[in-house]
C-alpha positions as CSV (number, residue, x, y, z in Angstrom):
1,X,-36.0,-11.4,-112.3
2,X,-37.6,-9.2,-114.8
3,X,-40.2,-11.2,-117.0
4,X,-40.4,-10.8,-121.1
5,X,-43.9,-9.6,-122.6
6,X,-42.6,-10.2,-126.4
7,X,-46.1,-10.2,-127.4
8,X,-45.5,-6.1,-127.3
9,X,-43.6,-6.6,-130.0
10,X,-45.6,-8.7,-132.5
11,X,-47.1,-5.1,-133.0
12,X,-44.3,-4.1,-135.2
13,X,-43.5,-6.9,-136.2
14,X,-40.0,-7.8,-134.4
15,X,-38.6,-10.7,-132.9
16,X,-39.1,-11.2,-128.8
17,X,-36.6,-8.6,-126.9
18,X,-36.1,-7.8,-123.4
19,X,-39.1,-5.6,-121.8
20,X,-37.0,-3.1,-120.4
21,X,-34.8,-2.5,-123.6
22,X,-38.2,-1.8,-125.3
23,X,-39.8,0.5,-123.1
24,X,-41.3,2.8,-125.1
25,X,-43.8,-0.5,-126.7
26,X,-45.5,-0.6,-123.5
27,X,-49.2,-0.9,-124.9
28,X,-51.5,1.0,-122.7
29,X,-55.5,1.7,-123.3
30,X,-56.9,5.1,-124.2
31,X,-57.8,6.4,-121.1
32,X,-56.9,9.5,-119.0
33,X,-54.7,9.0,-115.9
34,X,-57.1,11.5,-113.9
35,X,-60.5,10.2,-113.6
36,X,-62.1,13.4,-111.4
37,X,-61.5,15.3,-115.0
38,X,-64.9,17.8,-114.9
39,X,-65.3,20.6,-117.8
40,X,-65.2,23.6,-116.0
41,X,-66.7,25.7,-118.3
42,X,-68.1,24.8,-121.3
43,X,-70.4,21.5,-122.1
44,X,-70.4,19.8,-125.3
45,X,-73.3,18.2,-126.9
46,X,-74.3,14.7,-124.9
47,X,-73.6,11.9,-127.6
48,X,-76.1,9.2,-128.6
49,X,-75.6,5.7,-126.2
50,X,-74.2,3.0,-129.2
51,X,-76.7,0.4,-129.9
52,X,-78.1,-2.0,-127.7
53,X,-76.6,-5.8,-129.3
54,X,-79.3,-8.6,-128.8
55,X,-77.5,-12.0,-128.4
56,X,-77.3,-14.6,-130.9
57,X,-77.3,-18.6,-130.8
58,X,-74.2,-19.7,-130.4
59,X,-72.1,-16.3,-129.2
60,X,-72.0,-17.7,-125.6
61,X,-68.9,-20.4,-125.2
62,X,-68.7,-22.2,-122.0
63,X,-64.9,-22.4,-121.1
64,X,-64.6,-22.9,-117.3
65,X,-66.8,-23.2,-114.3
66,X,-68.8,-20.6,-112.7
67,X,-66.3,-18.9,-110.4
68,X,-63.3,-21.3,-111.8
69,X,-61.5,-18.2,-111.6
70,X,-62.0,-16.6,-108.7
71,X,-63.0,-12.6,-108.4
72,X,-61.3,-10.5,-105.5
73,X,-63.1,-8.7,-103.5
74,X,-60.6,-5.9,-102.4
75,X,-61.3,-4.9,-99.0
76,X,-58.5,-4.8,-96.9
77,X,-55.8,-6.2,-99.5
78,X,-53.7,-3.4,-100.2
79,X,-50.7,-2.1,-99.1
80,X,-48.7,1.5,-99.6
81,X,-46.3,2.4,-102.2
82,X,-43.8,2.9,-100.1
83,X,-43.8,-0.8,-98.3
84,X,-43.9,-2.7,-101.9
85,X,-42.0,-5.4,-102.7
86,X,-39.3,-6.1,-105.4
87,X,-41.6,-8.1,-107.8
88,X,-43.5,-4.7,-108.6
89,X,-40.3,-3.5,-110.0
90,X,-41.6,-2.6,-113.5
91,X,-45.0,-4.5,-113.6
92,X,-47.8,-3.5,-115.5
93,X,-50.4,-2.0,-113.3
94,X,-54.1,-1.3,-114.0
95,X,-53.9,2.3,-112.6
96,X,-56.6,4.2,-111.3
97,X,-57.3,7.4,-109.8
98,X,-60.7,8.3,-108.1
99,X,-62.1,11.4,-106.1
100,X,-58.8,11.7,-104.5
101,X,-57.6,8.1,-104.2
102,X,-55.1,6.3,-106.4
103,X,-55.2,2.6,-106.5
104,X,-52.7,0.0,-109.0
105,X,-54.3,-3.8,-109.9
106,X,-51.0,-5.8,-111.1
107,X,-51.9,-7.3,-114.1
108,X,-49.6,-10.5,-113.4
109,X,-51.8,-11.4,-110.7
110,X,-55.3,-10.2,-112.2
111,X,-54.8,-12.8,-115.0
112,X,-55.5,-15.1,-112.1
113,X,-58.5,-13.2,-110.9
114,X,-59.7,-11.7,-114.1
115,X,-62.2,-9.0,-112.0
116,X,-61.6,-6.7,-108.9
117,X,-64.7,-5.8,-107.0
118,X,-63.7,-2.6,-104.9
119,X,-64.7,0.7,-104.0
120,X,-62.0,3.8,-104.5
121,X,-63.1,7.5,-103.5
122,X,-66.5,6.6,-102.4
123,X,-67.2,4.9,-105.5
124,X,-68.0,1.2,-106.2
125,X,-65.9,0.1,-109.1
126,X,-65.4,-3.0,-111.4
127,X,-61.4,-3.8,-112.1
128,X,-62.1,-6.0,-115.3
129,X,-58.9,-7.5,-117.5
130,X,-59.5,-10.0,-120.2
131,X,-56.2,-12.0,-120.9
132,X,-57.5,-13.6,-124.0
133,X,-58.2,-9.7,-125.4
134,X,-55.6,-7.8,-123.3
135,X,-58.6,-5.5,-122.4
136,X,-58.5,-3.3,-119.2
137,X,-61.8,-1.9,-118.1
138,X,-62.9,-0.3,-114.8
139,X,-66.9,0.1,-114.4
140,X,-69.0,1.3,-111.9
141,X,-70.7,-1.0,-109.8
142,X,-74.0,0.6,-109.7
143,X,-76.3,0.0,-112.1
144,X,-80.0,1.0,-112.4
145,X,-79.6,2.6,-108.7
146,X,-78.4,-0.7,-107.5
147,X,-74.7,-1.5,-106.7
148,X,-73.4,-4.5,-107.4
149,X,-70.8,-7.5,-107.2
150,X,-69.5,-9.1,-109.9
151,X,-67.2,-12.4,-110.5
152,X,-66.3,-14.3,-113.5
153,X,-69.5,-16.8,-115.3
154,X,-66.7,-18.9,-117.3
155,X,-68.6,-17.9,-120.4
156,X,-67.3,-16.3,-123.2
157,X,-68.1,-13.9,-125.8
158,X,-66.5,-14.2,-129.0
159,X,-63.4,-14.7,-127.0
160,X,-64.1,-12.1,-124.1
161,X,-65.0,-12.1,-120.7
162,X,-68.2,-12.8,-119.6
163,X,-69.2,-11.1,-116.2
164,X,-72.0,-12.3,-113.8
165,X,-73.0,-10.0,-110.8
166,X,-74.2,-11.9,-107.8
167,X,-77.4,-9.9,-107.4
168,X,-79.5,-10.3,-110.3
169,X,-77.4,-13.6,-112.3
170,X,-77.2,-11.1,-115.2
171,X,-74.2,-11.9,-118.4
172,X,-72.1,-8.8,-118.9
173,X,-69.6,-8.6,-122.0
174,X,-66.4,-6.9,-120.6
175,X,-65.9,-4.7,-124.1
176,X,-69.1,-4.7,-125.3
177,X,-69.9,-2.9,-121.7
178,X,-73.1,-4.1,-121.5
179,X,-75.8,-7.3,-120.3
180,X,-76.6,-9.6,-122.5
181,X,-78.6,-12.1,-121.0
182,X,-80.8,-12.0,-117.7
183,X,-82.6,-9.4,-115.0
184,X,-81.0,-6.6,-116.3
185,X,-80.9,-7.2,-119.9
186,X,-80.4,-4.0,-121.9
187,X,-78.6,-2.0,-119.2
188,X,-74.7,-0.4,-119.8
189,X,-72.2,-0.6,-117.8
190,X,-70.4,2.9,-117.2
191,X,-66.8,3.2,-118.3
192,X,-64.2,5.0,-115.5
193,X,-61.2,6.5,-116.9
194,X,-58.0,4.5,-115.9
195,X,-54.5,3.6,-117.8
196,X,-52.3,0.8,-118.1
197,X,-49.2,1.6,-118.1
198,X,-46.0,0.4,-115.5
199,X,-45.9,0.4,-111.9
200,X,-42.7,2.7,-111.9
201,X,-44.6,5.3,-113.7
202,X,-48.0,5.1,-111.8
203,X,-45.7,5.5,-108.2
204,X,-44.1,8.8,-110.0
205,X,-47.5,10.2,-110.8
206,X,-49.3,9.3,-107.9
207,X,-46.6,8.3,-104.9
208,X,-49.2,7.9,-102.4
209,X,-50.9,5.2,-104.7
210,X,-51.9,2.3,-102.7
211,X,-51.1,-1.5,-104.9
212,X,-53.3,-4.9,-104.4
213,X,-51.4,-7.4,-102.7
214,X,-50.6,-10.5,-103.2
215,X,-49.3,-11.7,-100.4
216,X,-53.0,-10.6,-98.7
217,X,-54.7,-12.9,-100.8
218,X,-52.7,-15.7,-100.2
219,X,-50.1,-15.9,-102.6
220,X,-46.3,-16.1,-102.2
221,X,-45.5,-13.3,-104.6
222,X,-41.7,-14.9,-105.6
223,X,-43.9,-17.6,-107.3
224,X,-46.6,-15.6,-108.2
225,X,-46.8,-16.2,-112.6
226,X,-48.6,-15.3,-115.7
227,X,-50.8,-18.4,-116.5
228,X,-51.6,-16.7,-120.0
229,X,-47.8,-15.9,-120.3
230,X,-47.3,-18.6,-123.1
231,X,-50.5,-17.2,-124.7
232,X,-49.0,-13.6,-125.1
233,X,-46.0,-15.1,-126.7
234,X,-47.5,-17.6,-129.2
235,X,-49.7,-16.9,-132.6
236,X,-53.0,-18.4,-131.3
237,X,-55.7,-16.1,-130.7
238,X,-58.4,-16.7,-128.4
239,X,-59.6,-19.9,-127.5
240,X,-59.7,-21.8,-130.7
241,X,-56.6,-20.4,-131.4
242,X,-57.3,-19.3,-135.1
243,X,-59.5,-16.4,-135.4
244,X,-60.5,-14.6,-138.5
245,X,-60.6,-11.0,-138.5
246,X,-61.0,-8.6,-141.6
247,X,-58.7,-5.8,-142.6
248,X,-55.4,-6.6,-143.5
249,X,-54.5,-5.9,-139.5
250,X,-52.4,-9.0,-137.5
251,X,-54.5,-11.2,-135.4
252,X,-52.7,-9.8,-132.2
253,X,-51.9,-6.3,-133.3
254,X,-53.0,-3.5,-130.3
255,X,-55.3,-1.3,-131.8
256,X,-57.2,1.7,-129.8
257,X,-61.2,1.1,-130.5
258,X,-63.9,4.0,-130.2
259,X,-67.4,3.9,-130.8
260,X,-69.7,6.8,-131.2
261,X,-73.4,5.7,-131.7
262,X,-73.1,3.2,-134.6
263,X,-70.0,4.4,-135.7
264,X,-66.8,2.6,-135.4
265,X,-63.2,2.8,-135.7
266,X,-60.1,1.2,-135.2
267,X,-56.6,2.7,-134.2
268,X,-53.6,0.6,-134.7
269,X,-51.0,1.3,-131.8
270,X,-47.6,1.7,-133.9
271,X,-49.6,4.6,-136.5
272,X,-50.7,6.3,-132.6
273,X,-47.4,6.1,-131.7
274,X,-45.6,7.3,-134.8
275,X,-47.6,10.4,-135.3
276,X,-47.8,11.4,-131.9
277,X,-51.4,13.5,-132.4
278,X,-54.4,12.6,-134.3
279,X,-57.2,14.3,-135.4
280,X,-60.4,12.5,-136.7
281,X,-64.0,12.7,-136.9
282,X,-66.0,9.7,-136.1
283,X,-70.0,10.2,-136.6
284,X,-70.1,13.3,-136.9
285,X,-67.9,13.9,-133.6
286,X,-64.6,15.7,-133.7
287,X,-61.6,13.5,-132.1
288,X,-58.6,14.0,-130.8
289,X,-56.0,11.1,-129.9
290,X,-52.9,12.0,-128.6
291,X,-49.8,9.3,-127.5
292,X,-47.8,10.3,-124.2
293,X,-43.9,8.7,-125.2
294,X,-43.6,9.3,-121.6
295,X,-46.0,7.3,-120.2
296,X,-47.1,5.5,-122.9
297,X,-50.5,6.3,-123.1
298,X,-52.9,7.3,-125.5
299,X,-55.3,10.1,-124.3
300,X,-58.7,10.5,-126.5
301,X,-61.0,13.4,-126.2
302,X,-63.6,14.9,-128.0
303,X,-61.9,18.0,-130.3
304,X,-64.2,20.8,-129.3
305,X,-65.8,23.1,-126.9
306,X,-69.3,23.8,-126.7
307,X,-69.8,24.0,-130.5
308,X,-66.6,25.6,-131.4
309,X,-64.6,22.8,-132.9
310,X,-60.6,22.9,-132.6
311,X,-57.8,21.6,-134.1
312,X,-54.1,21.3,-132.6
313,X,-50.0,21.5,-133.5
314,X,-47.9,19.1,-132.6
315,X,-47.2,18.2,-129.3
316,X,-44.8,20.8,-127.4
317,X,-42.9,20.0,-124.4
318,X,-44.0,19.3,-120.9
319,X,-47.0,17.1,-121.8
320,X,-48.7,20.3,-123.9
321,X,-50.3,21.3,-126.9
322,X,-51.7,24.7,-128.7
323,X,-54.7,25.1,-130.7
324,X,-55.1,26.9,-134.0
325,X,-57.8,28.9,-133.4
326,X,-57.5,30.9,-130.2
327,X,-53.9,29.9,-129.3
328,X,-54.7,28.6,-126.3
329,X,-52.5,26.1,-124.1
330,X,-53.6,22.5,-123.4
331,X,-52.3,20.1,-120.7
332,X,-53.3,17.0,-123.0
333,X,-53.1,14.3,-119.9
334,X,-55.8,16.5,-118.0
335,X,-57.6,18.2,-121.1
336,X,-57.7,21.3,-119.2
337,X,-56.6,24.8,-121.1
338,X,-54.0,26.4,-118.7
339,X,-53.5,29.9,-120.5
340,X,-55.0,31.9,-123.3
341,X,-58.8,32.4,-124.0
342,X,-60.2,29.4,-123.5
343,X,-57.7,28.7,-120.1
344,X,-59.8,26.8,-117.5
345,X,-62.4,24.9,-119.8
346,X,-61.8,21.4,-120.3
347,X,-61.4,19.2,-123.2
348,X,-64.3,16.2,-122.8
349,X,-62.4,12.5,-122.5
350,X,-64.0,9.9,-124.5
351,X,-64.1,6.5,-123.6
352,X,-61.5,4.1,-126.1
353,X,-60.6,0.9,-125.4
354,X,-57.0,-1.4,-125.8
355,X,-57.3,-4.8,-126.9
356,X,-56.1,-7.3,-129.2
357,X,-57.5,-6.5,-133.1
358,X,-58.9,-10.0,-132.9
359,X,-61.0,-9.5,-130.2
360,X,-61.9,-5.7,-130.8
361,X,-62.8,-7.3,-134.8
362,X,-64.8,-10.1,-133.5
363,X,-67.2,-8.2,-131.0
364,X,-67.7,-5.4,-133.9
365,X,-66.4,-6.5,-137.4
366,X,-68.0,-3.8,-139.5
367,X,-64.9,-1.7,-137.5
368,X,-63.2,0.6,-140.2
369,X,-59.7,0.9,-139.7
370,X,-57.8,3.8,-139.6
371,X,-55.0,5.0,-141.8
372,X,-53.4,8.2,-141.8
């Protein structure tokens, strides 16, 4: 039976319908689908890291037990596309694609887990999803030269996960993407591109795509639920329930966040979705957002190459666009030019989070909000 995610739908405002009738809601972070993406040919200035945030009294909220909810350690647990079993059947999937190797988290049974300690490609990753914020992150393990574990500290800040890696005891904020308290205070975290999107639509992009499994963590996967299910569908908003958050913007409205330096801005889904392409600057950094109807997915790069800056038409068929100053064609879910004079240089992806406004509002309230 196919479960309802009317929470999707609070975003514009309707009343709960079936998830399958309203495909094209699916809320999916700003990420690129292929995280190998290297420009090929031109670099674009490096961008100032944001701000360091020093913790205050009182941010830290103590809401389970250490471990409570228990972090998987993936080795071993997966299983092929091919051999999947009926539940997947239009899941939402974390979906990631390393070096070669595809991997899918279902977030049905990471809201039970929370954080996915694996390694995909060679490389030591961090699967992180925060129920409370409906925020999907994936890190890299390795931090300071040193690669790390990481499960859940039952802390939270200002209603979002609090990560503790097993090495050094240090606090981690999941969207804030960096320590806050311990060993390695003042260190980042470094984003890797991934999408959430549906498990259907991962398979057709990458068929080969291996899936974590239930069943090889010790779960019945016909029983397997949602404990946060009732969550998604009520008004409350984080913990307390009641959260204030400026901007006239619902409490549990999906917007797209990006920071560059000090600089901060907010996306609401439905205006991403409606225009289809969107061109911004953010400090001083040209921006492009584009929304796949296809897959549902909003791709963000930075709008220029080398110090050429470039602005776009509206999206043509086949997943392409074409800029206005050298004509050239764009694959926007790769960022690579395919023909004309810039063909073979790549568009830069910059990081962009999902989550609830709530949670985005309450890590970074001086947030402006954007309006077309």
């Amino acid at each position: 039976m196919q479960r309802k995610w009317p929470w999707l739908l609070l975003l514009l405002g309707m009343l709960a319908a079936c998830r399958t009738a309203q495909r094209d809601l699916t809320p999916v972070p700003s990420r690129t689908a292929e995280s190998t993406i290297q420009p090929e040919a031109v670099m674009t200035t490096p961008l100032p890291a944001p701000p360091i945030r020093r913790l205050q009294p009182g941010e830290l909220v103590i809401a389970a037990d250490r471990d409570a909810i228990p972090a998987i350690m993936a080795q071993e647990r997966f299983f092929a596309a091919a051999t999947s079993t009926e539940w997947l059947d239009g899941e939402y999937v974390i979906g990631l694609a390393l070096n070669g190797e595809a991997r899918a988290y279902p977030i049905r049974l990471l809201s039970s887990h929370e954080l996915v300690n694996d390694t995909v490609g060679g490389e030591a990753v961090l699967i992180s999803w925060c129920p409370l914020c409906f925020s999907a992150i994936v890190f890299e393990r390795t931090v300071a030269g040193r690669e790390l574990t990481f499960g859940v500290s039952g802390m939270l800040y200002h209603d979002n996960l609090v990560m503790v890696d097993h090495q050094t005891n240090t606090l981690w904020s999941q969207l804030l993407g960096q320590s806050l308290r311990g060993a390695l205070r003042q260190q980042r975290l470094t984003v890797v591109p991934s999408i959430l999107t549906t498990w259907g639509e991962w398979k057709q992009l990458y068929p080969e795509t291996l899936v974590l499994s239930a069943e090889r963590l010790g779960q019945y996967e016909g029983e397997l639920t949602d404990p946060y299910a009732g969550y998604y569908t009520s008004g409350a908003a984080g913990l307390a329930g009641d959260v204030a958050h400026p901007a006239d913007v619902p409490a549990k409205a999906l917007v797209v966040g990006v920071q560059v330096g000090a600089h901060l801005r907010a996306y609401p889904l439905p205006v991403l979705r409606e225009a289809g392409l969107v061109e911004d600057e953010l400090g001083g950094v040209p921006l492009l957002l584009v929304y796949d109807a296809a897959l549902q997915v909003v791709y963000v790069y930075r709008r220029e190459v080398g110090e050429m800056g470039l602005s776009f038409a509206a999206p043509e068929q086949h997943h392409t666009l074409r800029d206005q100053q050298t004509g050239s064609t764009w694959d926007w879910r790769t960022g690579q030019a395919t023909s004309g004079e810039l063909a073979g240089t790549r568009l830069t992806p910059y990081p962009a989070t999902l989550a609830f406004w709530f949670a985005w509002a309450g890590i970074f309230p001086e947030t402006q909000v954007y309006t077309p």
